[in-house]
GUPA-975487 format. One record per residue (C-alpha): residue number from 1; residue in one letter; x, y negated, z negated. Coordinates in Angstrom, 1 decimal, padded with zeros to 4 digits. Layout:
REM GUPA-975487
<pt><pos>NUM</pos><code>a</code><u>X</u><v>Y</v><w>Z</w></pt>
...
***
This chain:
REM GUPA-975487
<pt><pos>1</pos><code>x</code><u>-009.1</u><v>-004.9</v><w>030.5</w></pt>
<pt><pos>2</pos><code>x</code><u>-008.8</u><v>-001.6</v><w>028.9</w></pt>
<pt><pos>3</pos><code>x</code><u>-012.3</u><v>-000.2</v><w>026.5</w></pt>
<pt><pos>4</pos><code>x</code><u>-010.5</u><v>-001.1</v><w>023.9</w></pt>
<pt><pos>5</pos><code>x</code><u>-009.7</u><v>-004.7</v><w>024.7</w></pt>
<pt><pos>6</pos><code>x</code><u>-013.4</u><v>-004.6</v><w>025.6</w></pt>
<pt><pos>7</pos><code>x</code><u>-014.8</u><v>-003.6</v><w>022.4</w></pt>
<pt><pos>8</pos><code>x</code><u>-012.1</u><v>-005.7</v><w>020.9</w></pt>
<pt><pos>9</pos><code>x</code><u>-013.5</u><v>-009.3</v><w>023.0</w></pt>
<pt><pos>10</pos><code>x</code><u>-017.0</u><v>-007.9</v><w>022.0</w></pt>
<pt><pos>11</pos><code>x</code><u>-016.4</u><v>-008.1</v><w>018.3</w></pt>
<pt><pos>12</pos><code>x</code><u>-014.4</u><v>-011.3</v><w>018.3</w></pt>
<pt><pos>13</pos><code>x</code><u>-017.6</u><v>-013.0</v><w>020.1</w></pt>
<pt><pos>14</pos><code>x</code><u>-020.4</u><v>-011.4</v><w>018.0</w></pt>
<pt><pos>15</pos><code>x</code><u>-018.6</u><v>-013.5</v><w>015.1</w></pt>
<pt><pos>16</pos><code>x</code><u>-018.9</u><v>-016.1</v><w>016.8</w></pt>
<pt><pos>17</pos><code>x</code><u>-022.8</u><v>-016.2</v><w>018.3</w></pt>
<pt><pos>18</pos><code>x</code><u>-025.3</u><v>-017.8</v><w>017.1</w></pt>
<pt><pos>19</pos><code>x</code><u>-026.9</u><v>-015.4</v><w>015.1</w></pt>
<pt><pos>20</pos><code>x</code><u>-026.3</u><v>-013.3</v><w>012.6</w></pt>
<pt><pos>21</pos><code>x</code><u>-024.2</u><v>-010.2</v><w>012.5</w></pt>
<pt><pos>22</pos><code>x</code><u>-025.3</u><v>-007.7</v><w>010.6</w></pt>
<pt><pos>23</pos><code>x</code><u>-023.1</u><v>-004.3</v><w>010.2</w></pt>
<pt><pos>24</pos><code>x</code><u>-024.8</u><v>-001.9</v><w>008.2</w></pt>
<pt><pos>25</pos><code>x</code><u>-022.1</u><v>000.1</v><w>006.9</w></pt>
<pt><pos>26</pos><code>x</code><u>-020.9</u><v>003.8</v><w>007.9</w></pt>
<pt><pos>27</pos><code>x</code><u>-019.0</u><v>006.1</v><w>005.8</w></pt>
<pt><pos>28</pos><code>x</code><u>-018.9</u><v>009.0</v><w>008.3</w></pt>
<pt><pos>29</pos><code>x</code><u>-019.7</u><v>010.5</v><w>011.5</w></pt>
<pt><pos>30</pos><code>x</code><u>-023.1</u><v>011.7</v><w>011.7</w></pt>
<pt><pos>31</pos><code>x</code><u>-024.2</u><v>008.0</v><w>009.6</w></pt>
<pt><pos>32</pos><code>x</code><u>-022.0</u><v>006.3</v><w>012.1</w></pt>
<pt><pos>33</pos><code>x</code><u>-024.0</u><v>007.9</v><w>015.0</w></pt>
<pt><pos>34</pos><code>x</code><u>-027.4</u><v>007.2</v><w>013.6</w></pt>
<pt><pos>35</pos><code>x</code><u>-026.7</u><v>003.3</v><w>013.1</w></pt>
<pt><pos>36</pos><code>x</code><u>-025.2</u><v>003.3</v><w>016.4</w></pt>
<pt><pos>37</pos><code>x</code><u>-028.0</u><v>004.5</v><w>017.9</w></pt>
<pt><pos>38</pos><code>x</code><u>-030.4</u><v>001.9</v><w>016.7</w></pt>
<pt><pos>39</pos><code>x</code><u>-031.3</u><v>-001.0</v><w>019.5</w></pt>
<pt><pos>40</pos><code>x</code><u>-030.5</u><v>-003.4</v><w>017.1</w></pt>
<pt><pos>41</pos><code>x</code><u>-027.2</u><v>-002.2</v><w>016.3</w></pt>
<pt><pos>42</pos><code>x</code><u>-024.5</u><v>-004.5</v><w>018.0</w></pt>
<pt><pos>43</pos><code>x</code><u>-021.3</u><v>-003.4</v><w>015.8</w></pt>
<pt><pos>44</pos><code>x</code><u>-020.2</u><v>-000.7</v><w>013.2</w></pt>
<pt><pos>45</pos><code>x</code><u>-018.6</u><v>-001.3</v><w>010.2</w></pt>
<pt><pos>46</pos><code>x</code><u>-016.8</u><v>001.6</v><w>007.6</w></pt>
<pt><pos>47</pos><code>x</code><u>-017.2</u><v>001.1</v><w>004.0</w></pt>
<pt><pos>48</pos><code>x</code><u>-013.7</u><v>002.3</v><w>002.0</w></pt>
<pt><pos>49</pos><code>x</code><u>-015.4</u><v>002.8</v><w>-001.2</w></pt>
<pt><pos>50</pos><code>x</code><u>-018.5</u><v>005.4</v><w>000.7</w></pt>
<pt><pos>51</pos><code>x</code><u>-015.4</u><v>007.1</v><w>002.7</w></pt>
<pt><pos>52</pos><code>x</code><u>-013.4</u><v>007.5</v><w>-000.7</w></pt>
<pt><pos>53</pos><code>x</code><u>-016.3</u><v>008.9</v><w>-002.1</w></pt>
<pt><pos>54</pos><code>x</code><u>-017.0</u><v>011.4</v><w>000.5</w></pt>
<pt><pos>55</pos><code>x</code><u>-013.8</u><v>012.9</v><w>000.4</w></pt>
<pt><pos>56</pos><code>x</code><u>-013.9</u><v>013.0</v><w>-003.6</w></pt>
<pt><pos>57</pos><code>x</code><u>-011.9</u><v>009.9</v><w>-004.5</w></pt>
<pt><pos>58</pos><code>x</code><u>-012.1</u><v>007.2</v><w>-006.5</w></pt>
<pt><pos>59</pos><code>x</code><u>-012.5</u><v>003.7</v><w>-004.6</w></pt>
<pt><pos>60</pos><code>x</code><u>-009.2</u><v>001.4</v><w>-004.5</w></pt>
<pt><pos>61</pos><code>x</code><u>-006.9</u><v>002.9</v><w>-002.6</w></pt>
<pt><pos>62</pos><code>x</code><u>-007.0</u><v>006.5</v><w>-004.5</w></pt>
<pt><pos>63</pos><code>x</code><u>-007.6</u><v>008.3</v><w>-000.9</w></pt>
<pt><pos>64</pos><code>x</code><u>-004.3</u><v>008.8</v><w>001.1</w></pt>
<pt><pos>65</pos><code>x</code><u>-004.0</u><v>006.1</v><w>004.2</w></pt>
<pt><pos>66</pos><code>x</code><u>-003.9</u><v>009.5</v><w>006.5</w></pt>
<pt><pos>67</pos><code>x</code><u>-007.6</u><v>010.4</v><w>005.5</w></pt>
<pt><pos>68</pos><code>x</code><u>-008.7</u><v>007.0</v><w>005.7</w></pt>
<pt><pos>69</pos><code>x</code><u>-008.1</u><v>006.8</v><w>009.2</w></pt>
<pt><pos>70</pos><code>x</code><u>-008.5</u><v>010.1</v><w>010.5</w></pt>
<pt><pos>71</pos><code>x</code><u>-012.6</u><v>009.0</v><w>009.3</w></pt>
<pt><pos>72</pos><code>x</code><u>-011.8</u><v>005.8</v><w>011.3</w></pt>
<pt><pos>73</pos><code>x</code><u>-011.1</u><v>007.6</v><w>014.5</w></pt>
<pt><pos>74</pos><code>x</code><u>-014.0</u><v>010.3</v><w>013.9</w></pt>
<pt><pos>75</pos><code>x</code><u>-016.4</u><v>007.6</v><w>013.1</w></pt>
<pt><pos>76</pos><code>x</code><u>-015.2</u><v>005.6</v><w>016.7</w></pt>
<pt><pos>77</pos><code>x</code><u>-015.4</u><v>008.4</v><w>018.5</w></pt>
<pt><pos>78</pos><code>x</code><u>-019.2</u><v>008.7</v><w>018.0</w></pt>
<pt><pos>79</pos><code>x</code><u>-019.8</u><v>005.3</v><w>019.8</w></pt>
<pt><pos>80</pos><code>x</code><u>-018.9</u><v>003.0</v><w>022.6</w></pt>
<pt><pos>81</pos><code>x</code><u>-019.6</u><v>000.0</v><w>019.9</w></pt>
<pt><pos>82</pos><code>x</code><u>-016.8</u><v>-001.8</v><w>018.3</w></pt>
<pt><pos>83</pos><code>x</code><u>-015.7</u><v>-000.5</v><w>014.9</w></pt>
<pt><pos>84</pos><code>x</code><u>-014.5</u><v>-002.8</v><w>012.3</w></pt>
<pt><pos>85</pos><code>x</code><u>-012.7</u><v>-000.7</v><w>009.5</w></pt>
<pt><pos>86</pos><code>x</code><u>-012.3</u><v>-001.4</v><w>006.0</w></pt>
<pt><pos>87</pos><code>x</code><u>-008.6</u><v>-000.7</v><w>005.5</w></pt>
<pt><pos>88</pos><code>x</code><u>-008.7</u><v>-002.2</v><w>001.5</w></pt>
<pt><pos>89</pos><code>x</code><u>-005.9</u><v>-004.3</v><w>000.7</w></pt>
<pt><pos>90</pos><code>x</code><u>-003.7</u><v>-002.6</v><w>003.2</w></pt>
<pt><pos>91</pos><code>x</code><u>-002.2</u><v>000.5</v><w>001.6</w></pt>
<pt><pos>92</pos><code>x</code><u>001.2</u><v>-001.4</v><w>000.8</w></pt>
<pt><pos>93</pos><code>x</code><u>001.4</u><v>-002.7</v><w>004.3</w></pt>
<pt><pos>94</pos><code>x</code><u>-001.1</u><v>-004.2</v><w>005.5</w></pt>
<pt><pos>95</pos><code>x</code><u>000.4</u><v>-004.9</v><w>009.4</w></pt>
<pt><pos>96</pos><code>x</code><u>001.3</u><v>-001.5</v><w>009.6</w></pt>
<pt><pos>97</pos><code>x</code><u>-001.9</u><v>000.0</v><w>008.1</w></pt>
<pt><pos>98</pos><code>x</code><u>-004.2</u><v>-002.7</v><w>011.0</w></pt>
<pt><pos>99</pos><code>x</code><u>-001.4</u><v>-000.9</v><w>013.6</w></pt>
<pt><pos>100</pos><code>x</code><u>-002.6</u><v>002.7</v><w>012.9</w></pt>
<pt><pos>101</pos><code>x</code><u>-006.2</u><v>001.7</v><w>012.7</w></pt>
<pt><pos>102</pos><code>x</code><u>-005.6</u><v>000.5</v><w>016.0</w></pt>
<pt><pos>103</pos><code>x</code><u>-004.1</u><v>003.6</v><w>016.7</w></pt>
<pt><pos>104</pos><code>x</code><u>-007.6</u><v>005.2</v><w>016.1</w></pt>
<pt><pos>105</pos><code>x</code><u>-009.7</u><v>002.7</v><w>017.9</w></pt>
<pt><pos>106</pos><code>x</code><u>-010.9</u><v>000.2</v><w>015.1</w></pt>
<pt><pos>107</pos><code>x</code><u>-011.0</u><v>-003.3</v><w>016.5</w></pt>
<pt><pos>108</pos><code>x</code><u>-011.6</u><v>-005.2</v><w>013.6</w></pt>
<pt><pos>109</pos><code>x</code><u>-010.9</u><v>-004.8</v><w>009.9</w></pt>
<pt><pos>110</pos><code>x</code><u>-011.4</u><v>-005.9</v><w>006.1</w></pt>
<pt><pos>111</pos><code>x</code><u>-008.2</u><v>-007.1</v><w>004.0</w></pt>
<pt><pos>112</pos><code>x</code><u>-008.7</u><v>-007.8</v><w>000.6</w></pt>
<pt><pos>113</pos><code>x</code><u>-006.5</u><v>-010.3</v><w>-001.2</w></pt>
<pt><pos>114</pos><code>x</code><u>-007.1</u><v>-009.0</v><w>-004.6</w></pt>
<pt><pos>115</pos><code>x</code><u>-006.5</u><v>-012.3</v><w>-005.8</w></pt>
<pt><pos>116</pos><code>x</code><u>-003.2</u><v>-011.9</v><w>-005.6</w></pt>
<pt><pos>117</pos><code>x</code><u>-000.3</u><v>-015.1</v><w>-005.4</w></pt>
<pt><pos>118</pos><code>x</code><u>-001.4</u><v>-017.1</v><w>-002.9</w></pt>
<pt><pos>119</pos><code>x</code><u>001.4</u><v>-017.0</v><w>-000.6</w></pt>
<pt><pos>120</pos><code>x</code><u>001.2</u><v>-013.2</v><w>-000.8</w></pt>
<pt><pos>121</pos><code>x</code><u>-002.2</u><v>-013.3</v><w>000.1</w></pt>
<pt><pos>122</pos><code>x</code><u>-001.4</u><v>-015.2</v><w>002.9</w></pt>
<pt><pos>123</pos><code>x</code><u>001.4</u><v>-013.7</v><w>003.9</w></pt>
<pt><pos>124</pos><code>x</code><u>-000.3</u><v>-010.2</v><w>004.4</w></pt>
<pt><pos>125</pos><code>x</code><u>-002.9</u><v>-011.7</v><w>007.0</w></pt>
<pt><pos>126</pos><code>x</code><u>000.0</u><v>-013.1</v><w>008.6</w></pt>
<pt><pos>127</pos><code>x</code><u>001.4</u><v>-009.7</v><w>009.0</w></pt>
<pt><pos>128</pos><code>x</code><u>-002.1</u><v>-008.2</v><w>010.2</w></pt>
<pt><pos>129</pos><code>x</code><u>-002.4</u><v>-010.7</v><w>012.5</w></pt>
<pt><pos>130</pos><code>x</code><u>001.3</u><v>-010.3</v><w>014.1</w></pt>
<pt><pos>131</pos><code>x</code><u>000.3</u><v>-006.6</v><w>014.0</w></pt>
<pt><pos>132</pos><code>x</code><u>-003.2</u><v>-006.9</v><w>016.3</w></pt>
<pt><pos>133</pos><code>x</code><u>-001.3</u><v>-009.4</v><w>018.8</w></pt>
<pt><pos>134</pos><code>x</code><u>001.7</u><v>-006.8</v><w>019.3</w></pt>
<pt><pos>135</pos><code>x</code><u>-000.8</u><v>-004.5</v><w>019.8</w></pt>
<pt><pos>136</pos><code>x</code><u>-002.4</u><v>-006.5</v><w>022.6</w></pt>
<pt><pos>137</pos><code>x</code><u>-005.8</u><v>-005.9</v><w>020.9</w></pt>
<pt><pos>138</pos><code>x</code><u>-008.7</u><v>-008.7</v><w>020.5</w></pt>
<pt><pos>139</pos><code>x</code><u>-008.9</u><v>-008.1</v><w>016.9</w></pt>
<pt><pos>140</pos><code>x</code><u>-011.4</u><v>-009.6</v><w>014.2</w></pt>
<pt><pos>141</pos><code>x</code><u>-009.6</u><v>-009.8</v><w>010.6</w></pt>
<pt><pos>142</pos><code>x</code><u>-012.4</u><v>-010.4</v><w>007.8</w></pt>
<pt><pos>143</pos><code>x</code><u>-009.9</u><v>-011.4</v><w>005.3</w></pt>
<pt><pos>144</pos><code>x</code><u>-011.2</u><v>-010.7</v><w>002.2</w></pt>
<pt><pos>145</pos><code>x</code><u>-010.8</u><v>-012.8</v><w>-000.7</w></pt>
<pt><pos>146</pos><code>x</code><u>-012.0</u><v>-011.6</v><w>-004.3</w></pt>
<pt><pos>147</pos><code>x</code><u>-012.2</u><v>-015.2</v><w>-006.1</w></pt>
<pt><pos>148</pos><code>x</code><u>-015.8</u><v>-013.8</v><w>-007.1</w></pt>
<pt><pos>149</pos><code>x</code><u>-014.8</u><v>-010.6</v><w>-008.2</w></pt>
<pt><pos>150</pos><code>x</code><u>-011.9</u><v>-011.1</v><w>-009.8</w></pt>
<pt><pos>151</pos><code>x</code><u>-011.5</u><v>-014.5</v><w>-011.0</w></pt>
<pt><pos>152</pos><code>x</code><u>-011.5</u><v>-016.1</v><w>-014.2</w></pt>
<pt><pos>153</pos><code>x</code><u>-011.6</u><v>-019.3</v><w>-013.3</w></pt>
<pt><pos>154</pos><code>x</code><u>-013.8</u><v>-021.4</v><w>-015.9</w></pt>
<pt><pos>155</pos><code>x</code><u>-017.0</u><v>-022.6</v><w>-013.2</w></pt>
<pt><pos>156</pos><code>x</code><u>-018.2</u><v>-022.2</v><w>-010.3</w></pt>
<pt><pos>157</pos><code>x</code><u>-017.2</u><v>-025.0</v><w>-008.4</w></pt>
<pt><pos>158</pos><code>x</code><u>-013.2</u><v>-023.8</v><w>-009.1</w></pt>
<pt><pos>159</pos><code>x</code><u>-014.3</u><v>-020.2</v><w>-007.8</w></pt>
<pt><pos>160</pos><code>x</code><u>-015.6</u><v>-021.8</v><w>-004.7</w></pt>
<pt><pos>161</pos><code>x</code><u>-012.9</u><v>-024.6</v><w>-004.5</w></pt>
<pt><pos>162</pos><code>x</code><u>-010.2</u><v>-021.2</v><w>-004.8</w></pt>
<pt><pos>163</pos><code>x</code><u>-011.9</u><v>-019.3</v><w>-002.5</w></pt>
<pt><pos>164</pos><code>x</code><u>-012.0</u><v>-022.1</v><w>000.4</w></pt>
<pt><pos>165</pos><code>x</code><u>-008.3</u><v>-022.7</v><w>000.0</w></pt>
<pt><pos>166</pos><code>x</code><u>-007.7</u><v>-019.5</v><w>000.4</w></pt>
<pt><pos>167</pos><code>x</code><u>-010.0</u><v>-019.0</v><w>003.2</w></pt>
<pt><pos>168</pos><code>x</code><u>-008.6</u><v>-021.8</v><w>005.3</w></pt>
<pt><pos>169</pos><code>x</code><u>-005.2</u><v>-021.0</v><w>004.8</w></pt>
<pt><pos>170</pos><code>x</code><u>-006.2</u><v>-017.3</v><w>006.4</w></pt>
<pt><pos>171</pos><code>x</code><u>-008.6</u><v>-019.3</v><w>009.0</w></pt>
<pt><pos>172</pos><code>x</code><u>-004.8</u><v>-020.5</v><w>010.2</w></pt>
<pt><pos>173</pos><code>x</code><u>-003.1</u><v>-017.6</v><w>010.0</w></pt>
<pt><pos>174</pos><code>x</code><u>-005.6</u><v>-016.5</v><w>012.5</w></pt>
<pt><pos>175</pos><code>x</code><u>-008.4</u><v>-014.8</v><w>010.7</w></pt>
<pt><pos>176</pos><code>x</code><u>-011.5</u><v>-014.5</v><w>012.6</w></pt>
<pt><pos>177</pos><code>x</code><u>-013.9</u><v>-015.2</v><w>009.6</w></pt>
<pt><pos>178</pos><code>x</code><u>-013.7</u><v>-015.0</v><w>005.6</w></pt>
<pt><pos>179</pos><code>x</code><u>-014.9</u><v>-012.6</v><w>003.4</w></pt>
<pt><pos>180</pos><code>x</code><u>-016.5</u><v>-013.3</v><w>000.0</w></pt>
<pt><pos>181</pos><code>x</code><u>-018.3</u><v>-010.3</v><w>-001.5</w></pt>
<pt><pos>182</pos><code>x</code><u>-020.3</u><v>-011.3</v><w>-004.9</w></pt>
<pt><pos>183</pos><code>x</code><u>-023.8</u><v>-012.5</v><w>-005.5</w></pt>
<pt><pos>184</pos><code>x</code><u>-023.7</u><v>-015.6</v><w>-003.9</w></pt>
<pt><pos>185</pos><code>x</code><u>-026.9</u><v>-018.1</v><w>-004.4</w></pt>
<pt><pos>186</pos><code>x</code><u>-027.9</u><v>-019.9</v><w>-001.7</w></pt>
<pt><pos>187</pos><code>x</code><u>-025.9</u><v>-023.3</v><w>-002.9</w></pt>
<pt><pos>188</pos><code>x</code><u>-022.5</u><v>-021.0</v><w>-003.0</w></pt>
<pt><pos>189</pos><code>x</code><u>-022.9</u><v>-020.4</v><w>000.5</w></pt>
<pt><pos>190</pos><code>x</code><u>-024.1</u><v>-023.9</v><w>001.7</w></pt>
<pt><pos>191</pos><code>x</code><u>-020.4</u><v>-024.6</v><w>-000.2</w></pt>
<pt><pos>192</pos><code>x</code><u>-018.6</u><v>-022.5</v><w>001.3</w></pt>
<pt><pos>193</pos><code>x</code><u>-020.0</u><v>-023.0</v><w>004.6</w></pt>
<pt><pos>194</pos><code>x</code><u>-019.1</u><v>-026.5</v><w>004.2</w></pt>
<pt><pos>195</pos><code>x</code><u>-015.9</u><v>-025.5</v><w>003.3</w></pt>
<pt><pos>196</pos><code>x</code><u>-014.7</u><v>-023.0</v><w>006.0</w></pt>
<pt><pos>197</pos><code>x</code><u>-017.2</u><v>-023.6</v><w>008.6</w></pt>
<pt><pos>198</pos><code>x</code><u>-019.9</u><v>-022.8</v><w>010.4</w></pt>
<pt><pos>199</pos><code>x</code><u>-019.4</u><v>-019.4</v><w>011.7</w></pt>
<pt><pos>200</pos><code>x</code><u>-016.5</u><v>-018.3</v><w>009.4</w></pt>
<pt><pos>201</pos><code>x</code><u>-018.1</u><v>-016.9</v><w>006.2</w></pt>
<pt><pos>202</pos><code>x</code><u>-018.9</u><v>-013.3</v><w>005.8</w></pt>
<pt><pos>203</pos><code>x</code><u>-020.8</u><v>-012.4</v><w>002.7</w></pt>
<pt><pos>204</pos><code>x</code><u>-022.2</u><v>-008.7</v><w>001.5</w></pt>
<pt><pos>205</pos><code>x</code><u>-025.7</u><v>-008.3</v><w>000.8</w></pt>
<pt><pos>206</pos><code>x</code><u>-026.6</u><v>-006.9</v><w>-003.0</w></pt>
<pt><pos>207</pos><code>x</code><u>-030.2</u><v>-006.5</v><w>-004.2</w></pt>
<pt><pos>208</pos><code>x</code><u>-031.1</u><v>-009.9</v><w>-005.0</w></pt>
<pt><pos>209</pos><code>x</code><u>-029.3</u><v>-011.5</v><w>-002.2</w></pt>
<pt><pos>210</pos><code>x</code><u>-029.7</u><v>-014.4</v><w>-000.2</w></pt>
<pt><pos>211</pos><code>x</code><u>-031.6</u><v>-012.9</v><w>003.0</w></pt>
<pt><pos>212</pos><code>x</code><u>-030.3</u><v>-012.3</v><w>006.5</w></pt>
<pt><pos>213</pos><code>x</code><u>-032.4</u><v>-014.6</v><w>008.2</w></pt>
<pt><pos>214</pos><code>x</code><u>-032.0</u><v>-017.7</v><w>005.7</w></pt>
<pt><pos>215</pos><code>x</code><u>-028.1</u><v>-016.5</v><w>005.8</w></pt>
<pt><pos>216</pos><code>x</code><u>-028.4</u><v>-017.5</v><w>009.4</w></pt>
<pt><pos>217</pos><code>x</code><u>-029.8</u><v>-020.6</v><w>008.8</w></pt>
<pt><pos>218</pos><code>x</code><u>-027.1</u><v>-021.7</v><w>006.3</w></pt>
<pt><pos>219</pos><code>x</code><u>-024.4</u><v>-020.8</v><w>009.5</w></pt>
<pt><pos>220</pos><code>x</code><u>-023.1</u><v>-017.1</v><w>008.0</w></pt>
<pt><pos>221</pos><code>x</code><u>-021.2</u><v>-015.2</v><w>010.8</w></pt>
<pt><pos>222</pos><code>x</code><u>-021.8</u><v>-011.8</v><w>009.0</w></pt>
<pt><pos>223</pos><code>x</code><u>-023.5</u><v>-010.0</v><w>006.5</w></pt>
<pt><pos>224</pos><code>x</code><u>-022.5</u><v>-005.9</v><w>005.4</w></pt>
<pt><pos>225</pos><code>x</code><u>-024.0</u><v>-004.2</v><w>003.0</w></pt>
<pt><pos>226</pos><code>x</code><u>-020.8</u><v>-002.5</v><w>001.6</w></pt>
<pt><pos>227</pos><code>x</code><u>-021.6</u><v>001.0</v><w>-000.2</w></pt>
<pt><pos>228</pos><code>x</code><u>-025.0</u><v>000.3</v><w>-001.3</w></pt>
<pt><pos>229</pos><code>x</code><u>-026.2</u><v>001.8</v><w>002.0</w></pt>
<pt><pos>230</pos><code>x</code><u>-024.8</u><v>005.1</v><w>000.8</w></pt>
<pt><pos>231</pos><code>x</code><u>-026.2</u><v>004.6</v><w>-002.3</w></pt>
<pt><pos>232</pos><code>x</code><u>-029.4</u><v>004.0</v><w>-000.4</w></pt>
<pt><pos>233</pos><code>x</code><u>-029.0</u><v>007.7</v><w>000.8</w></pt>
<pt><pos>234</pos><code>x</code><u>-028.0</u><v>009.5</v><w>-002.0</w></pt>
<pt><pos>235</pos><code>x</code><u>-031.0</u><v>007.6</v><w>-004.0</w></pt>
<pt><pos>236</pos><code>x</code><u>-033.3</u><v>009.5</v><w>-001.8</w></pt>
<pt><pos>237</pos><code>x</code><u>-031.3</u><v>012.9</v><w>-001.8</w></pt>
<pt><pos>238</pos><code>x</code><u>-031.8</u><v>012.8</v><w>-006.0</w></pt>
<pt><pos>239</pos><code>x</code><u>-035.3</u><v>011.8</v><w>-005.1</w></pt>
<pt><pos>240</pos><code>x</code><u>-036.0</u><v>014.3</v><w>-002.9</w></pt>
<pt><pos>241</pos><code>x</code><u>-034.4</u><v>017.2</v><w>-004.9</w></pt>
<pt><pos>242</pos><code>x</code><u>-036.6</u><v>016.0</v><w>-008.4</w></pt>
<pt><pos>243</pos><code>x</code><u>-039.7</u><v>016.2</v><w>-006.1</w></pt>
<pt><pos>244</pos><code>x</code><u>-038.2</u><v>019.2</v><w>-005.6</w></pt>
<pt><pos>245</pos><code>x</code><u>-037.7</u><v>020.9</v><w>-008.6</w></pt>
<pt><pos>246</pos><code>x</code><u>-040.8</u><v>019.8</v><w>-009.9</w></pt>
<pt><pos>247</pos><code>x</code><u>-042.7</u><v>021.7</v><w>-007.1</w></pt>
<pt><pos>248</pos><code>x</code><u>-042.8</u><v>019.3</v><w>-004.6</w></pt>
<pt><pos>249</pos><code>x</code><u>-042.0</u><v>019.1</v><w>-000.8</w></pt>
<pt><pos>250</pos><code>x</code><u>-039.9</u><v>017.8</v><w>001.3</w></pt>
<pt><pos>251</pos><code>x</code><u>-041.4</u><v>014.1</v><w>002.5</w></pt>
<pt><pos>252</pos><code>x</code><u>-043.5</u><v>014.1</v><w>005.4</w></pt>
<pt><pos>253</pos><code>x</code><u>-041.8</u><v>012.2</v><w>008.3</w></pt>
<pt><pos>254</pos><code>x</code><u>-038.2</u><v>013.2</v><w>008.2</w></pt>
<pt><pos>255</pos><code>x</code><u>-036.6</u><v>012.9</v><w>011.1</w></pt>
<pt><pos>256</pos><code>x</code><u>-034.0</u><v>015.9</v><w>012.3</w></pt>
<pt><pos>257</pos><code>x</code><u>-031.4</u><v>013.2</v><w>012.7</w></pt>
<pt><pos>258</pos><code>x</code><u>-028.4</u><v>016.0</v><w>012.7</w></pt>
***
């Protein structure tokens, strides 16, 4: 088995454990290395939006595929962890796009439906899927779907009723779990738990959210935290510079972490 069939096995089976996966989102190197370095850290995972960003783009899409994954590969090459990638809805091919990111070392990625036709939808796991196996790569496909984000269906229980159909349809297309991003209450996720699976949700954490531990509980395979852990950061760099600029200093305990 070659390190990245290795990595690859890894991430497939931390989806499926017992507890919780957590990836605390990375949007470049040196943040990659300093999550990767914690003892709890068993997996990365990029954020597209907090990589867009970086490089001065506007999230969805807006930064060229090539930049994209030239961060991919810098932010694998900090760490012997598995690296799930946020690839979007697949830059207009979305086996293709999971073939490159391979190329760099990811071993897992995000796909976002967008709520688009449902056979669409489906058809573009399909193709990620039939991508990873070609490659010969254990691969974990979050398929995204953005029933919550996106929908304007007229309650609740036809956003969750959408978003399992969906979900199960990618389950059998090969999808290691689904993806749900919103701000889920704890009986949306007992739902769709029910309706995918134990093991097969993945859900983003927002202030507010349900958290990780009772996430567990309810089954979750995985929680990220999307770009808010970038916001995080920059909260602290505006922080720090009024403190600043109002004749402050720099906070005591900062670590020299590059």
């Amino acid at each position: 088995m070659t390190n990245i069939q290795a990595r690859g096995a890894e991430l497939r089976r931390l989806h499926d454990a017992p507890e919780l996966l957590q990836v605390v989102n990375v949007w470049d190197a040196i943040s990659a290395r300093v999550i990767a370095e914690l003892p709890d850290t068993r997996a990365l995972a990029t954020a597209s939006h907090s990589i867009a960003a970086t490089l001065g783009y506007e999230d969805g899409e807006n930064i060229p595929l090539d930049l994209m994954l030239d961060m991919i590969g810098r932010i694998v090459a900090t760490t012997d962890l598995p690296v799930s990638a946020d690839l979007e809805s697949g830059y207009g091919d979305a086996g293709e796009t999971i073939r490159r990111a391979i190329g760099v070392g990811a071993v897992g990625a995000n796909l976002e439906d967008r709520l688009r036709p449902f056979d669409e939808a489906v058809a573009a796991v399909r193709a990620a899927i039939q991508a990873a196996e070609a490659e010969g790569v254990p691969f974990a496909l979050n398929a995204r779907t953005d029933v919550f984000l996106r929908g304007t269906f007229p309650t609740d229980h036809e956003k969750v009723e959408e978003a399992i159909r969906r979900g199960r349809a990618f389950l059998d297309e090969g999808a290691t779990c689904v993806f749900v991003p919103g701000k889920l209450d704890e009986r949306t996720v007992e739902q769709l738990v029910g309706g995918l699976g134990e093991r097969r949700l993945s859900v983003i954490a927002v202030p507010g959210s349900v958290p990780p531990k009772r996430l567990e509980e309810l089954g979750v395979a995985r929680v990220s935290y999307g770009p808010w852990t970038q916001r995080v950061a920059l909260t602290a760099l505006k922080n720090t510079a009024l403190e600043l600029y109002a004749g402050g200093a720099l906070p005591l305990g900062t670590e020299q972490l590059n």
